[in-house]
N, C-alpha and C positions, 0 to 999 in steps of 0.2 A: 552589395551587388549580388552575392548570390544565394540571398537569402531562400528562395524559392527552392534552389536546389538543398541546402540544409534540412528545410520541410521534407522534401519527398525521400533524404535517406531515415528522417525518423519515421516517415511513415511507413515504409518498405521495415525496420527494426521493430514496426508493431505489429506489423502482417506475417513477419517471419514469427514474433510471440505471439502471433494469436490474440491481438487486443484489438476489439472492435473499435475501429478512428471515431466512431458516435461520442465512447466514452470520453476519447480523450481531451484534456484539457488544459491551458495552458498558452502562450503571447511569444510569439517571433518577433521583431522589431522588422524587419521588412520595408523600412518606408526609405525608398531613396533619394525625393527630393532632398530632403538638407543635406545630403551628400553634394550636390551641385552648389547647396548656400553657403556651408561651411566646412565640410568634413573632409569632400576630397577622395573616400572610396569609393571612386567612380570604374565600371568598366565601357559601359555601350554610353550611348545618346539617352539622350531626355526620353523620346517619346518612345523607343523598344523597354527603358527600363523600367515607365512606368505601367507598361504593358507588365509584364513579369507580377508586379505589387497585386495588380488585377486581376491576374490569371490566379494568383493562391487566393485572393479574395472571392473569388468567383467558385474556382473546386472548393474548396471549404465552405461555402454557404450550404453546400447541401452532402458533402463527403464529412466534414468535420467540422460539424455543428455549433458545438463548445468551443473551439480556437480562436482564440482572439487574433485572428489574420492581420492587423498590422500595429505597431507601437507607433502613430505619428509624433514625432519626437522634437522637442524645441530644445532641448537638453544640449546638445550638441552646435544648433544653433548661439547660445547664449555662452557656451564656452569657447567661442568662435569671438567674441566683443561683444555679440548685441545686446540692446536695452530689454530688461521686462515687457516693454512694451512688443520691440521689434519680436522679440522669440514671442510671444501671444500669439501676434496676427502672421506671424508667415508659418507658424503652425498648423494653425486652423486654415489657414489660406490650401497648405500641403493637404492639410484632411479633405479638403471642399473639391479638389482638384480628384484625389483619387475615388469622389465621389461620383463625381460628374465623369467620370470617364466608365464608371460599373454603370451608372445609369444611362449610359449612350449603349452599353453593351444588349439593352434589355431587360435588364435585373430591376428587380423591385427595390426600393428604398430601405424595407422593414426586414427585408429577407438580409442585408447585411451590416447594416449599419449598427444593431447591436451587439455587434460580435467587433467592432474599430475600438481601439484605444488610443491613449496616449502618454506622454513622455515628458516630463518636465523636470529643467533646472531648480532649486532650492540655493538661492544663492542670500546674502547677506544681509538686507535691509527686511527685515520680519514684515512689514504691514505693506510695502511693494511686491511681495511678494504674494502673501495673502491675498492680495488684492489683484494678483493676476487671476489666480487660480479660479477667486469667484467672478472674476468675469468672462475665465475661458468658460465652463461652466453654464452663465446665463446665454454667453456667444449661440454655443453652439446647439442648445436649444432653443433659440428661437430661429436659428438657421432649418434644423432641421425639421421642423414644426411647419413655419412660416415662408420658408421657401422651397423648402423639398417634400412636402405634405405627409412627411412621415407621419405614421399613426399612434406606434408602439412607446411603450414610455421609455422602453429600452430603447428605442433607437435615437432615443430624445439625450439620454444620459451620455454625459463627460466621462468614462471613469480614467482615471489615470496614477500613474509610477512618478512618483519623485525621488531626486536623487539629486545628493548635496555638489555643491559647484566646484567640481576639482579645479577652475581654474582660480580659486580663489585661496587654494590651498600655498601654505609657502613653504620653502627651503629653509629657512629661519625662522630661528624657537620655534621646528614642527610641530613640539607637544603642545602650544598654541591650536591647532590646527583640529586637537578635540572639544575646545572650544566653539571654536567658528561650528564644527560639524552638526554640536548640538544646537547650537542656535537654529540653524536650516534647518534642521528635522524638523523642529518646534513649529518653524513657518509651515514647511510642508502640512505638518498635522492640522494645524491651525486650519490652515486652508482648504483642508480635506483630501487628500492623498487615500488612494485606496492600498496603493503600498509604495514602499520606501528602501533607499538606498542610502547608507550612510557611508564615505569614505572614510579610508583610514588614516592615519595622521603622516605618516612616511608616504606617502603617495608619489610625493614633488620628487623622491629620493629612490626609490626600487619600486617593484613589485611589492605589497605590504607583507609583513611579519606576521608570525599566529600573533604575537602581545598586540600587535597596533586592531587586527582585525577582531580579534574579540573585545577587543575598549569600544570598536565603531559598532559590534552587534548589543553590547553592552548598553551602548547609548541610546539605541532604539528602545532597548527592554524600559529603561528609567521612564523613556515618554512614555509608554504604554502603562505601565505597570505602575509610576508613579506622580506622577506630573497632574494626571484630571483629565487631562485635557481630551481623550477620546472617550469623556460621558460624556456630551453634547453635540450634535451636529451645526456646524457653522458657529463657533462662541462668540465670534467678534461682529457676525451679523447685527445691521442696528447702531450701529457705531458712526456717525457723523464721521469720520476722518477715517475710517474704512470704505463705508458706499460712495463718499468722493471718490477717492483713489481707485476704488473698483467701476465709478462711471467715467471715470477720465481713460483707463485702460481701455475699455471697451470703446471708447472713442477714437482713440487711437489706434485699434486692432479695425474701424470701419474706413477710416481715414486711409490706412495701409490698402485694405479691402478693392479702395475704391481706383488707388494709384494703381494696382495690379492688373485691374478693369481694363483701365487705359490704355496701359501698356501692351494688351493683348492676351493678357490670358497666364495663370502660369510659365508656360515653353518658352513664349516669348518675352516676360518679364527678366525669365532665368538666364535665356541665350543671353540676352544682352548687359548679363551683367547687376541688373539691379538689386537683387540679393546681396552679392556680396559688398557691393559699394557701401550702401546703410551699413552692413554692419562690419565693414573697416572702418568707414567714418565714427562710427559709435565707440570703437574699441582703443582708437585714435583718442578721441575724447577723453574714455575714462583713465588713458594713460597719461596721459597730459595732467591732470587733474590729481596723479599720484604723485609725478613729478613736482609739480609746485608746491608738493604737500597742501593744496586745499583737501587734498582726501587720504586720509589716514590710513596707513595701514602695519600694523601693530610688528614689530620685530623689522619693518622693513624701511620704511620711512620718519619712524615713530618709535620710539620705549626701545631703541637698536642695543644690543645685550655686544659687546666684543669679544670676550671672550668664550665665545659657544663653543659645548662641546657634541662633538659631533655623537650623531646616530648612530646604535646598531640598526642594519638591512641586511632584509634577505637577498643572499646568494644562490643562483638558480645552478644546480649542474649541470654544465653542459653533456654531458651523456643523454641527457633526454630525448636532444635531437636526434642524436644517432640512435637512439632507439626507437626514436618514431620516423626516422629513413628507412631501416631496418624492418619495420613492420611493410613499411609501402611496399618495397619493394617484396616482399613474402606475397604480399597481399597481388601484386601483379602480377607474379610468376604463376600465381595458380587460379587465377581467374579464366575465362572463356575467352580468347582476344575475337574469335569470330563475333559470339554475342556483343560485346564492347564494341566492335566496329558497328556492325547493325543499329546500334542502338544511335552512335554518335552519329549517324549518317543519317536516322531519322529523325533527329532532333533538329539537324540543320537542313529537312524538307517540313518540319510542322514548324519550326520560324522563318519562314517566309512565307509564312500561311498565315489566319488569323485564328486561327484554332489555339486553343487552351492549351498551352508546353506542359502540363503539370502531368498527366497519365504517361508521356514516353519521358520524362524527370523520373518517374517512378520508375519506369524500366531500367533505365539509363541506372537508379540506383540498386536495384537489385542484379543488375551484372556486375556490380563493383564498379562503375565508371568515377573517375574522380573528380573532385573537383575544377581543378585544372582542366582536366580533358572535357566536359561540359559548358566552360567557359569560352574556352579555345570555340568548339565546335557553334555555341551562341554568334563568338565574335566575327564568327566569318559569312555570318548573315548581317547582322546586324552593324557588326563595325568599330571601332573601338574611339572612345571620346576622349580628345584631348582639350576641347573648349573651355574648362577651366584653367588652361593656363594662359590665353590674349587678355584677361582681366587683370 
């Protein structure tokens, strides 16, 4: 939710260094829809919050060029229950939405769309997986092609972040859990991943250990480094039991497409719930399906070890806290509280406006305004959402 404002304190920390925002470069995740499908950090309503996605998409097309302004993220989605399938289509469904709404703004097609990313799960079945990737991929250029007359090849191009399925990770025999990691990397690569996140094996159990997280950066090095498998683009292209699976995905992400249509449009699909229904029903299912043991899953229902011995995890100090209360508070004592009010008070007259929040964000951040205080000041235009809880 306030992704935007994290944007304008790093930009106000480049402007104080003296680093032209042209240069810089680098992916906010910023996409709040699947916060309303699965995730849950929600602060305002649907349509101010997808205002906000738009407004950094919008300054950045022409302040900060190189930024890739939003991660649309299925990641989160699919760790949520949903199928390969469902995380595909209400991804790209999220991307089309926050497309369609820069292009109602007046914006050109080419001027931002290759600067959008995306965000996907890497979860257990290698060639389901595989086979989403290459159908989000084919999706979303001929989306953009074909129905949004983009020109650029760039704005035609998928690129996206994968990152292994924490929710797939277990409690039992974790050191298991570098297995499962590697396999997902493999799929991700396979499938063309521009880059990669691999969990660590203690995950289910603390915050990870230096030992667990250098085995998960270790595991990337092995694909890269020794596996093959990134001298080729698309390996498994051509493959009879891959281009099924990757036309059956895409059928199903047009199928989703069409039900969304119906429904009214994104807002209306999400108010009423249908997001999250699919994919409780879905997560319903694959739990059912563990319980009966039709679906294996290795230390848990399956190969069960009794005698485990437990993990060493990292222990966080609590001093941290108090030393980063400790800083706030420093940090408010000697700030400008005139300036900080100005600032919050114009923030909540340019949100009731339709003007771009992101130039008085930037103010807002170089008086030291905080987080909190920014949000607060947002919510009292806008409002605060509690719609995901009558579902």
């Amino acid at each position: 939710a306030p992704a935007i404002i994290v944007m304008a304190y790093f930009l106000a920390n480049a402007k104080r260094g003296g680093v032209d925002w042209k240069q810089l470069r680098g992916t906010i995740q910023n996409d709040i829809l699947k916060e309303f499908h699965a995730q849950n950090e929600i602060v305002f309503p649907p349509e101010p919050s997808v205002r906000l996605v738009c407004d950094l998409i919008e300054f950045c097309a022409t302040e900060v060029p190189q930024w890739n302004t939003v991660s649309i993220s299925g990641y989160h989605i699919r760790e949520a229950g949903s199928t390969a399938g469902q995380e595909l289509a209400f991804t790209l469904a999220d991307g089309l939405h926050y497309v369609d709404q820069c292009l109602e703004r007046g914006m050109a097609i080419d001027d931002f769309a290759p600067r959008l990313s995306f965000f996907f799960n890497a979860h257990n079945d290698i060639f389901e997986e595989l086979a989403k990737y290459r159908a989000a991929r084919v999706l979303w250029a001929e989306l953009m092609r074909d129905k949004y007359g983009a020109k650029k090849e760039s704005s035609w191009k998928l690129r996206f972040h994968a990152q292994t399925a924490g929710c797939s990770l277990q409690d039992k025999q974790p050191q298991v859990n570098l297995i499962r990691v590697a396999y997902q990397a493999l799929a991700a690569v396979l499938g063309g991943c521009q880059s990669l996140h691999t969990n660590s094996m203690d995950e289910t159990l603390a915050l990870p250990s230096e030992h667990a997280v250098t085995l998960a950066l270790r595991t990337q090095q092995v694909v890269a480094h020794e596996t093959g498998v990134t001298n080729t683009v698309d390996p498994l292209g051509g493959s009879y039991f891959v281009e099924t699976l990757t036309r059956q995905m895409m059928e199903q992400a047009r199928q989703y497409f069409e039900q969304i249509d119906q429904k009214g449009g994104m807002i209306a699909a999400l108010e009423s719930g249908f997001f999250r229904r699919e994919i409780a029903d879905a997560a319903f299912v694959y739990q059912r399906e563990i319980d009966a043991k039709r679906k294996l899953i290795v230390g848990v229902n399956a190969f069960v070890e009794k005698d485990e011995k437990p993990m060493d995890t990292l222990q966080v100090d609590h001093a941290v806290e108090g030393e980063q209360i400790a800083r706030l508070k420093k940090l408010k004592a000697s700030r400008e509280s005139a300036r900080v009010e100005r600032a919050l008070n114009e923030i909540k007259r340019i949100a009731g406006t339709k003007a771009n929040l992101m130039p008085i964000l930037l103010e807002a951040a170089e008086a030291h305004c905080t987080v909190g205080e920014i949000m607060s000041a947002l919510a009292d235009v806008f409002g605060r959402y509690d719609g995901a809880t009558k579902w």
